[in-house]
KEKE-3310 file (N, C-alpha, C; in steps of 0.2 Angstrom, whole numbers, plus 5000, padded with zeros to 4 digits):
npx = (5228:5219:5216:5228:5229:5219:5227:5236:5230:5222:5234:5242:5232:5237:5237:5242:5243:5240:5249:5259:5253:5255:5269:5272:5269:5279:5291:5299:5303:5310:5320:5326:5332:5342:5349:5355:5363:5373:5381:5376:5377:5370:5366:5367:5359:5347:5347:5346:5335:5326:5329:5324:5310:5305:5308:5301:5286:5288:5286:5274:5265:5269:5268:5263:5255:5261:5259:5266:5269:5268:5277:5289:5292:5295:5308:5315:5316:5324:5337:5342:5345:5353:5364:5368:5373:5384:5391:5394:5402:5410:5413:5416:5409:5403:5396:5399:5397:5386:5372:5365:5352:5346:5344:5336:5323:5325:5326:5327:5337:5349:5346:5344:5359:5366:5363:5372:5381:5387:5375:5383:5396:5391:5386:5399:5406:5400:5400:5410:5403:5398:5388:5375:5373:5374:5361:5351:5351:5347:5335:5329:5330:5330:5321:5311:5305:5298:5305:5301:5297:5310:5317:5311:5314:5327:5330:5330:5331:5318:5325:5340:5339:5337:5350:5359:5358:5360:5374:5379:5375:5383:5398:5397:5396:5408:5416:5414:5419:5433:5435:5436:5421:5409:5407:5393:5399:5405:5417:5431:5436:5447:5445:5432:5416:5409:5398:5385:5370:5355)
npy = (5200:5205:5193:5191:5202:5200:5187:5194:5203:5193:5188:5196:5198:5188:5174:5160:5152:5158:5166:5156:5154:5163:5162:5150:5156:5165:5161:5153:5165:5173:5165:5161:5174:5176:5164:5167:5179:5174:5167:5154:5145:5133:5129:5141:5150:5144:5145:5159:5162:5156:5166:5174:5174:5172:5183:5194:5185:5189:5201:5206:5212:5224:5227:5240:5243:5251:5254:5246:5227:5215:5206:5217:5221:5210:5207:5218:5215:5203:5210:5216:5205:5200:5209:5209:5198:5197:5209:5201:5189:5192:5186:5180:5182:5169:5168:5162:5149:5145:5134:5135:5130:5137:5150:5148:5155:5167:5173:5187:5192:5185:5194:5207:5209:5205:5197:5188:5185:5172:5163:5159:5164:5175:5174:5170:5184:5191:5192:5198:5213:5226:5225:5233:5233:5220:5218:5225:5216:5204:5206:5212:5202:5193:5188:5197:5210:5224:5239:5251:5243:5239:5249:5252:5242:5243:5254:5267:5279:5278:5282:5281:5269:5264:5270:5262:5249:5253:5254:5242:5233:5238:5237:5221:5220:5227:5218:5204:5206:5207:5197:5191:5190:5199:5215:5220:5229:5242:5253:5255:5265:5265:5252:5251:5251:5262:5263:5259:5253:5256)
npz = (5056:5065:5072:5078:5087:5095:5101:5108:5115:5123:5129:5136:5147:5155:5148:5144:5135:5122:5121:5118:5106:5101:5099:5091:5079:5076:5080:5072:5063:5068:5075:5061:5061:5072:5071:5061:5062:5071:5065:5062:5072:5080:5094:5100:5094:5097:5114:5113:5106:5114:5126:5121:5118:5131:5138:5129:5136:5150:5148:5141:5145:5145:5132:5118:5106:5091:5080:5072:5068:5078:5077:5074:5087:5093:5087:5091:5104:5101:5094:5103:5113:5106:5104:5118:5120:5109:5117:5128:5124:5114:5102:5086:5071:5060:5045:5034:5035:5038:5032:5018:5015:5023:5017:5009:5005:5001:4990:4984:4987:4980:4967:4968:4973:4964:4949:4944:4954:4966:4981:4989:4989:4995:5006:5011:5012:5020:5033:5033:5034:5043:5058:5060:5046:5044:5051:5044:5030:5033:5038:5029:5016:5019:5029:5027:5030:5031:5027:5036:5048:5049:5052:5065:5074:5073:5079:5072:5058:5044:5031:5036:5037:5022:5018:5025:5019:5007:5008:5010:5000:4992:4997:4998:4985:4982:4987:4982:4969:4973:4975:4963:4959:4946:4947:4941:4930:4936:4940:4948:4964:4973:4980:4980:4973:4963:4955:4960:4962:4971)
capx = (5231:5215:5215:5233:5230:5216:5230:5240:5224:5224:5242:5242:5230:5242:5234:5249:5239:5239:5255:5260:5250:5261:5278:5272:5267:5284:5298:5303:5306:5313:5325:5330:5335:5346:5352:5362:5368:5376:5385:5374:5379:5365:5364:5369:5357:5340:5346:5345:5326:5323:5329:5318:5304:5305:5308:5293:5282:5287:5285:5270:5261:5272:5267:5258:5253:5264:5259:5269:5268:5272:5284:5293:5292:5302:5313:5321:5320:5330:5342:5344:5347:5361:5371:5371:5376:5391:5394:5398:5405:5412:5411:5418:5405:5405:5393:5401:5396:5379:5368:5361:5345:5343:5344:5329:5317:5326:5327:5326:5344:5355:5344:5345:5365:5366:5361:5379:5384:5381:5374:5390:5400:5388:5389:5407:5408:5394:5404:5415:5401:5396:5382:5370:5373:5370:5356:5347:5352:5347:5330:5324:5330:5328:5313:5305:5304:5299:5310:5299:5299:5318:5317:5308:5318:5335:5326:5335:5328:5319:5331:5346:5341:5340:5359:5362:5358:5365:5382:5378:5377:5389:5400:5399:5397:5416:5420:5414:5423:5439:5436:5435:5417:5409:5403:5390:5402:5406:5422:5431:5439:5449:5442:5425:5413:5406:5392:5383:5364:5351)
capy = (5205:5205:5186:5193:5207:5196:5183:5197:5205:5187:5186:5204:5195:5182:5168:5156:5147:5164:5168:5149:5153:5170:5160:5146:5159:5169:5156:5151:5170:5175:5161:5160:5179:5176:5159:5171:5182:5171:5162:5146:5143:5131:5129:5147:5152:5142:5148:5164:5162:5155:5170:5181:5174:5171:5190:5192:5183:5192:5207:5207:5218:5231:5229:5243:5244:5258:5255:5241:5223:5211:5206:5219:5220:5204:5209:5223:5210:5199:5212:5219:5200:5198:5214:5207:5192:5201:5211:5197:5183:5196:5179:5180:5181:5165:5168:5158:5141:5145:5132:5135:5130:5142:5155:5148:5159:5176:5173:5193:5195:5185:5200:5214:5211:5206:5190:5183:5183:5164:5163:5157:5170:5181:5172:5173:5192:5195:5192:5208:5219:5229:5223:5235:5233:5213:5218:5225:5213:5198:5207:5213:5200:5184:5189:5200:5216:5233:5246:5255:5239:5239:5255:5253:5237:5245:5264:5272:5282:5273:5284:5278:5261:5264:5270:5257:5245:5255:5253:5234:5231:5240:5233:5215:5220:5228:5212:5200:5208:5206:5189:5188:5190:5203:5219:5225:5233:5246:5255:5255:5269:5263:5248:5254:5251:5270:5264:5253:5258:5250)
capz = (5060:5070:5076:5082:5091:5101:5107:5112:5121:5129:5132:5141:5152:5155:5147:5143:5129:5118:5120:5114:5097:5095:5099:5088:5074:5076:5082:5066:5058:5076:5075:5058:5062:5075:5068:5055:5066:5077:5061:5060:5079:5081:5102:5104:5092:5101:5117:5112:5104:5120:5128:5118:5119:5139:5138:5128:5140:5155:5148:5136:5148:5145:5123:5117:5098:5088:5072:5068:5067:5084:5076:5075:5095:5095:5081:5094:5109:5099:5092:5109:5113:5101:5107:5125:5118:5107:5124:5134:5122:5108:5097:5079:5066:5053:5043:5028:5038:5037:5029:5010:5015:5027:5014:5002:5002:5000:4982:4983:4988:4974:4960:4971:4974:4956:4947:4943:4961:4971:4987:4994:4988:4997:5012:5015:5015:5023:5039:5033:5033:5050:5064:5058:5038:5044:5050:5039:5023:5035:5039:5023:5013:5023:5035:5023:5033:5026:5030:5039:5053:5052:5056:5071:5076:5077:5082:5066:5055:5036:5027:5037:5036:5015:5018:5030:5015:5001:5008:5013:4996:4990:5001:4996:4977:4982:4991:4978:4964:4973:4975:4956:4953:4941:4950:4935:4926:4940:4939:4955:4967:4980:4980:4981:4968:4963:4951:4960:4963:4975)
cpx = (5226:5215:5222:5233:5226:5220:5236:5236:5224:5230:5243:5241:5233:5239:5239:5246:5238:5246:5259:5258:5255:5268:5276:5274:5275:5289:5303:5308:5310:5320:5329:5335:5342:5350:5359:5366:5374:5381:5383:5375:5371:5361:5362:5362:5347:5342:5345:5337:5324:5321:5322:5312:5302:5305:5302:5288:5281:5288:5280:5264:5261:5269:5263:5260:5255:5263:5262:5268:5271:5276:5291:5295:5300:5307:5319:5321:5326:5337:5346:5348:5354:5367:5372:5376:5384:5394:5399:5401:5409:5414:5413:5412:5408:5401:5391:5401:5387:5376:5364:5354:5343:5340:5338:5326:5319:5331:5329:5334:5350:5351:5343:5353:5367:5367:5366:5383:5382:5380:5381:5393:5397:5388:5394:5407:5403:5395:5408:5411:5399:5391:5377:5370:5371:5364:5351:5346:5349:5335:5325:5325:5329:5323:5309:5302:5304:5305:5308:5302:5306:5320:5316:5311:5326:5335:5332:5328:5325:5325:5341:5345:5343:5349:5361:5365:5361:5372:5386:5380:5382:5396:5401:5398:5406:5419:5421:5419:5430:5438:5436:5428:5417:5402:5398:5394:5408:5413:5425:5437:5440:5448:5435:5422:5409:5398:5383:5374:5357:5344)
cpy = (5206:5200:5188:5196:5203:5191:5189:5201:5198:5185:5191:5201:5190:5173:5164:5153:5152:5164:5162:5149:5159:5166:5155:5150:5163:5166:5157:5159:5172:5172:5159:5168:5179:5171:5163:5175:5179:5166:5156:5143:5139:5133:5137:5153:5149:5145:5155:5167:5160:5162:5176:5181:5172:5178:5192:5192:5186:5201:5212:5210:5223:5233:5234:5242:5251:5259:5251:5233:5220:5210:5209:5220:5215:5203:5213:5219:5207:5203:5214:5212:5199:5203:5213:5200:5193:5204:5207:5191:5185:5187:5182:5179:5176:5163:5163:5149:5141:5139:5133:5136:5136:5149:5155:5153:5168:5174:5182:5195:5195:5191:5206:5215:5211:5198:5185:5182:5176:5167:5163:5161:5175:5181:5174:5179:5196:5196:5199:5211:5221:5225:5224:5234:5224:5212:5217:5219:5207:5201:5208:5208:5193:5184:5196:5206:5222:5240:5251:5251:5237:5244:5257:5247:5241:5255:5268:5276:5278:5278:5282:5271:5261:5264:5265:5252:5246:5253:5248:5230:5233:5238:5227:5216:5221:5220:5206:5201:5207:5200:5187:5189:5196:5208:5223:5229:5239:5248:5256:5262:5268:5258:5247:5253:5258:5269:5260:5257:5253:5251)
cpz = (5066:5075:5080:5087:5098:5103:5110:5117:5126:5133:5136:5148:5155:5155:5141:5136:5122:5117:5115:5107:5095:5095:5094:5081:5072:5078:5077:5063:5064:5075:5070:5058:5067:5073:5063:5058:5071:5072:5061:5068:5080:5089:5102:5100:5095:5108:5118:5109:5110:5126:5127:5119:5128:5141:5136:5132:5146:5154:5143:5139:5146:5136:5124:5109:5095:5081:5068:5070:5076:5082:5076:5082:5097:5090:5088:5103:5106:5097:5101:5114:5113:5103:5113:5125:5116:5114:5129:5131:5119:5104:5090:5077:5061:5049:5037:5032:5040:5030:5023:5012:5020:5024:5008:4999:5003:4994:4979:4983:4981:4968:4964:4972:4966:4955:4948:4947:4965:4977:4992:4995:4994:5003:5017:5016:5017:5030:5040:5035:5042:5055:5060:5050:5036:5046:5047:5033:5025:5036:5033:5017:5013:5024:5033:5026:5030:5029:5035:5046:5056:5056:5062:5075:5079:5077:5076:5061:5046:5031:5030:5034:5028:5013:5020:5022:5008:5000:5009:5006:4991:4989:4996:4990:4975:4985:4985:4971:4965:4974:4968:4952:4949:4946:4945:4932:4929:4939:4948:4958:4974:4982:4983:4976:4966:4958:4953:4965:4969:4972)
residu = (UNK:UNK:UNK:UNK:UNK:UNK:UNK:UNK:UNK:UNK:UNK:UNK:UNK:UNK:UNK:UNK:UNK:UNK:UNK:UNK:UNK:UNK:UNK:UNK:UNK:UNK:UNK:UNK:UNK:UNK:UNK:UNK:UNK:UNK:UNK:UNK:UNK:UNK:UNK:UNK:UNK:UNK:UNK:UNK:UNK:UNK:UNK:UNK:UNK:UNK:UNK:UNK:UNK:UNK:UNK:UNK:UNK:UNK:UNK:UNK:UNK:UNK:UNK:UNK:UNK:UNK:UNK:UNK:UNK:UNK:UNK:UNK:UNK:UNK:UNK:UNK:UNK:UNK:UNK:UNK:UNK:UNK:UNK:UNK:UNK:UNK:UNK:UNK:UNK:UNK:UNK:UNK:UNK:UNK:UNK:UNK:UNK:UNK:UNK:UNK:UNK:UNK:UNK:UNK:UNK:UNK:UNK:UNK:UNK:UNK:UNK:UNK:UNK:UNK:UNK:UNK:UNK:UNK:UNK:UNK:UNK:UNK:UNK:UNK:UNK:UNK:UNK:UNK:UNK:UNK:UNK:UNK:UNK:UNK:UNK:UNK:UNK:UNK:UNK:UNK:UNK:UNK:UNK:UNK:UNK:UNK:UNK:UNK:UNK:UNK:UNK:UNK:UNK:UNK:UNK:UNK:UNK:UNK:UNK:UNK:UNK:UNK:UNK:UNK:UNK:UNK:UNK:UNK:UNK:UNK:UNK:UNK:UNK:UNK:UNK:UNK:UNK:UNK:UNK:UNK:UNK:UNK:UNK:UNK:UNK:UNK:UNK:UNK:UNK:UNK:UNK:UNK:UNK:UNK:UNK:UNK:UNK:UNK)
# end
């Protein structure tokens, strides 16, 4: 944290060679963020990391230190990003053409939604659920964000985000179950799962 804060003390000063160690450091979790969002859309998905980080650049003077990580900084470029994006393309979400691999390392997700659900499955209805309930599930389960820095990414409050994500996965435990699979047991109303606990 400290060897960070000193390339962004250098980067303020606008020394382009500091900044280039933060976009190195941040690309990837930046990029596989928006990557999801954008439904695997490869191009639309690099020009919009490009974006953010060109935004970034020209405006890392303005950073101030709030108690949270840089990254979250470019977490709410990038969301802010993506809603100008939706704004002006309104673009179908196809989330179900997302890549596997992309999803490795959020092992957290298949045992928080519940074991006996596949990735795939979770995939496809993950397009159903809202902007912000793709948010959050792509941020804390992909890119490993605490609920606080979600928080502070999509300016909500950490007890919304908990909601946000209560309902997220709720959500696709009701989606998955109508696809066949096995929502823990859950009894349903209305096609809602009513038991389903985060």
């Amino acid at each position: 944290m400290r060897e960070e804060n000193k390339l962004i003390d250098r980067a303020k000063s606008g020394e382009s060679k500091a900044f280039g160690e933060l976009y190195d450091k941040h690309l990837s979790a930046i990029y596989r963020y928006i990557f999801l969002r954008v439904g695997g859309r490869k191009a639309d998905a690099e020009d919009l990391a490009h974006q953010v980080f060109l935004s970034a650049w020209q405006n890392i003077k303005n950073y101030e230190f709030r108690g949270f990580p840089f990254s979250s900084w470019l977490y709410r470029i990038a969301h802010n990003a993506l809603i100008d994006h939706y704004r002006t393309e309104k673009i179908h979400l196809d989330i179900d053409k997302v890549p596997e691999s992309i999803l490795v390392d959020s092992e957290n997700l298949e045992g928080v939604i519940d074991q006996n659900f596949e990735l795939e499955k979770v995939k496809v209805v993950l397009q159903k659920l809202e902007p912000d309930q793709q948010n959050v599930l792509i941020m804390k389960f992909v890119n490993d964000l605490s609920n606080k820095e979600i928080a502070e990414v999509l300016e909500k409050s950490e007890g919304a985000i908990r909601v946000i994500q209560h309902r997220a996965i709720k959500r696709i435990k009701s989606l998955l179950s109508a696809q066949g699979g096995s929502a823990s047991g859950g009894e349903k109303n209305g096609g809602e799962d009513i038991t389903t606990t985060v």
